[in-house]
N, C-alpha and C positions, 0 to 999 in steps of 0.2 A: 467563790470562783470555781474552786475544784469539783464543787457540787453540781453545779450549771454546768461544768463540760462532761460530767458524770453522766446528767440526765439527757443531752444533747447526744452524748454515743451510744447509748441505751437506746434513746428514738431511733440512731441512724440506724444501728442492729436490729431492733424488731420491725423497721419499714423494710429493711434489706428481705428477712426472714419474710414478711409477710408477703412481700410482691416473687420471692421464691417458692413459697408454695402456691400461690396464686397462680404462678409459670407452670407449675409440676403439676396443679391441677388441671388448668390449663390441655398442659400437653399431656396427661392421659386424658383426657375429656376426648382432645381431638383422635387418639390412639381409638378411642370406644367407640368414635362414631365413624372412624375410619375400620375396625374390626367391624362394625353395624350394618356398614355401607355394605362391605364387601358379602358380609353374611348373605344382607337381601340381595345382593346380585346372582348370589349360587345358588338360589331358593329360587329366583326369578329365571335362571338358567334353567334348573332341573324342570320348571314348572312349565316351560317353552317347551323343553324337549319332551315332554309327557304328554304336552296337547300338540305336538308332533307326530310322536309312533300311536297317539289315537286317531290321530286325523291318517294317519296312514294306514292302520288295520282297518280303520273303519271304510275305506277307499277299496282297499284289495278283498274285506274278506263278510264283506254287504256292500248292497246300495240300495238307494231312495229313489222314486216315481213318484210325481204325484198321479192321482189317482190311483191307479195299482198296488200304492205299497210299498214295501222294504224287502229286500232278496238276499238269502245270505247262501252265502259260498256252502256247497255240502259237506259235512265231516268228511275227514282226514281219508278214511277207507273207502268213502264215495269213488266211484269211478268219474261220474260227473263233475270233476272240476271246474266247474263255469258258470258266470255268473250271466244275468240274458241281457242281453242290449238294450239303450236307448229307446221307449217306444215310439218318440220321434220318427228315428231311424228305420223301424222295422213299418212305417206309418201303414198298421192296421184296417184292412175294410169290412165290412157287412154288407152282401149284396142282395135283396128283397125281391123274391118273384113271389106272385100270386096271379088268380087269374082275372084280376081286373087291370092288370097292367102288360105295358107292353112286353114282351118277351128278350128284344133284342134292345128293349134299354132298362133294366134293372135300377131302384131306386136306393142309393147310397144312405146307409145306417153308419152314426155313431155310437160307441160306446161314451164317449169321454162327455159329451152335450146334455147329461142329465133327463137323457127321454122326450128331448124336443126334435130329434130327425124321426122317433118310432112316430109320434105323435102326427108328423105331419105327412108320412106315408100311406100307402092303401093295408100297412099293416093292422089286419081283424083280431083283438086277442082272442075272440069267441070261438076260433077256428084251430085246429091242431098247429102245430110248428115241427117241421124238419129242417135240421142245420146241417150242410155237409161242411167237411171239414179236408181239405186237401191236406198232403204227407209232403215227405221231406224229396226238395228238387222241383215240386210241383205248381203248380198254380191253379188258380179256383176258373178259371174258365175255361179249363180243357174239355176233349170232347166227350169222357166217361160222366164229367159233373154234367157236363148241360144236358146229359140224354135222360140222366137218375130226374133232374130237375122236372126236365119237360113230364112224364113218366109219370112223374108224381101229382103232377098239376091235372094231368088229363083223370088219374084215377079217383084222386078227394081234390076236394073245394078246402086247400089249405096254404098255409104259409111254408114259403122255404126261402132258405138262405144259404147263400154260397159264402163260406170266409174266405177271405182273402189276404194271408201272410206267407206272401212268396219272398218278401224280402228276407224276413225269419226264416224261412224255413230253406234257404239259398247253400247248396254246394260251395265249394266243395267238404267242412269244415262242419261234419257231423255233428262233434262235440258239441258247438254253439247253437246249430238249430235246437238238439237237443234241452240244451241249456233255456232256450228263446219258449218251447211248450211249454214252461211254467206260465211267463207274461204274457204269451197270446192267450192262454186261457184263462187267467185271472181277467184281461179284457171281454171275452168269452161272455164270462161269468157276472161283470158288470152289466154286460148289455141284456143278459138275461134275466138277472133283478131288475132291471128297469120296465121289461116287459110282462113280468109277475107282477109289479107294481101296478101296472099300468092294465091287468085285471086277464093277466093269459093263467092258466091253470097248468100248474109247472109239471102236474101228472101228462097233458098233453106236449109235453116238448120230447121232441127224437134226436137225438143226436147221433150220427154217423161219421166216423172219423176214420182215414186211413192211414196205416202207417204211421208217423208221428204225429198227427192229426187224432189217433184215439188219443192219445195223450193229455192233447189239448182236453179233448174233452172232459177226461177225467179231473184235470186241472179245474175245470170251468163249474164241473158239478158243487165243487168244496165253494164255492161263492153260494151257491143258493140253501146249502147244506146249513154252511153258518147263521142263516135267514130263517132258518126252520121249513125250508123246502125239499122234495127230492123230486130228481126228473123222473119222467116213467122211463124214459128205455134210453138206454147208450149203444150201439152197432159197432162194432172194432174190425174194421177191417183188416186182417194181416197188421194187428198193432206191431210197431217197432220194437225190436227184442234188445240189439246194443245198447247196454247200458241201464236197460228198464226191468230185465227177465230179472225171476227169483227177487232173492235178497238185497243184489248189484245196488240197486237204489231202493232205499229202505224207508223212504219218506214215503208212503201211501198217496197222501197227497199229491203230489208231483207227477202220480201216474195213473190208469187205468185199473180200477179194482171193483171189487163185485158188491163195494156197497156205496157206488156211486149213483146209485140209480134202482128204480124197483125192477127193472129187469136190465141184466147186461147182456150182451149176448156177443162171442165172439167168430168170425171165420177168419180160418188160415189154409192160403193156398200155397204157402211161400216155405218147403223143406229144405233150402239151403245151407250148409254150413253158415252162411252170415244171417240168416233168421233164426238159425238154433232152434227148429220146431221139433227135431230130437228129443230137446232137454223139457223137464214140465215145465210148462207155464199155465198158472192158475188164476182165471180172473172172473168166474162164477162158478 
């Protein structure tokens, strides 16, 4: 009898012990997956907040177009703080004279269409091309463009084109126009690949650009540069100095320089303390 309640309190003892650790294991089990839980939620925190401040430099200090590209903000000692607008916004034209079409209605070029409005114009690639390019505050139909335009037409049997980014290139708010002659001339620059393609000799293209408007151009040249092409001739009128002269902006690219083209050629009319025609400026 003594032996049977010997082995009866033995069992109760080691059920008691076994469903005790079973509890203790138990309850660090849940401890570990309560320290687990928590771990992956500050791993998943940190991980939120990282594709956060990327999603947020990546906002503030570039942006994306399509077709155009990616723009990124200019280093720290840039003057040019500014990134260019929407080109939505700025919505870009190409205006087409030659002398088989009307004068007083000009036929509307895209860049963006893949060479289907060059296509379907009285645009000749066989035949020279002059682009004017209006400056900052401007607009492409005033009365200096349309005399150069007529002018041109009467002397050669060629193509000209007036751009038109008055929205870009809109007062008061210099910095941004500024900022905007990168993407209007990478647009530039697309519609003039399409017309290289499209069988024009990029030796024959002139571009004429005033004031912020050279810019453009020199912008525009780096599209066909990267194609293995060079324009023959850039014209800078009174290029815009704030911001662009000397060192100021040190990206090449972005501005008017002497190896955008087989010939550059610049005139300055403009000696004002805010042209700085004082100070050198070198762009052949």
């Amino acid at each position: 009898m003594m032996l049977v309640q010997s082995v009866v309190i033995v069992c109760l003892l080691t059920t008691v012990v076994c469903r005790g650790q079973i509890w203790q294991q138990q309850r660090l089990s849940r401890r570990q997956q309560a320290r687990l839980q928590l771990k992956t939620a500050l791993n998943l925190k940190e991980r939120i907040k990282e594709r956060i401040n990327q999603y947020r430099e990546r906002n503030t200090q570039s942006i994306c177009y399509d077709e155009v590209g990616c723009f990124n903000l200019p280093h720290k000692n840039s003057p040019l703080q500014k990134i260019p607008e929407d080109p939505q916004v700025l919505n870009t034209k190409f205006y087409l004279f030659t002398r088989e079409t009307d004068f007083s209605k000009p036929q509307v070029l895209y860049y963006e269409d893949k060479g289907r409005s060059i296509n379907g114009s009285s645009f000749d690639p066989s035949k020279p091309l002059k682009i004017i390019v209006h400056g900052y505050t401007s607009k492409w139909n005033e009365k200096g463009s349309m005399i150069i335009t007529n002018a041109y037409l009467k002397l050669y049997d060629c193509n000209v084109i007036l751009m038109d980014w008055h929205i870009g290139a809109r007062g008061p708010n210099y910095p941004v126009a500024a900022a905007n002659t990168e993407l209007v001339g990478r647009q530039l620059g697309i519609l003039l690949t399409n017309m290289v393609r499209n069988g024009l000799d990029a030796r024959k293209i002139h571009l004429i650009g005033f004031s912020l408007g050279a810019h453009v151009c020199g912008t525009a040249s780096e599209s066909l540069k990267n194609k293995g092409h060079l324009l023959g001739r850039i014209t800078g009128l009174d290029p815009a100095s704030p911001l662009f002269r000397n060192n100021y902006l040190r990206e090449k690219y972005k501005k008017l320089d002497r190896s955008d083209a087989k010939l550059v050629d610049v005139v300055h009319t403009d000696s004002s303390p805010v042209s700085n025609l004082t100070e050198k400026i070198v762009y052949f």
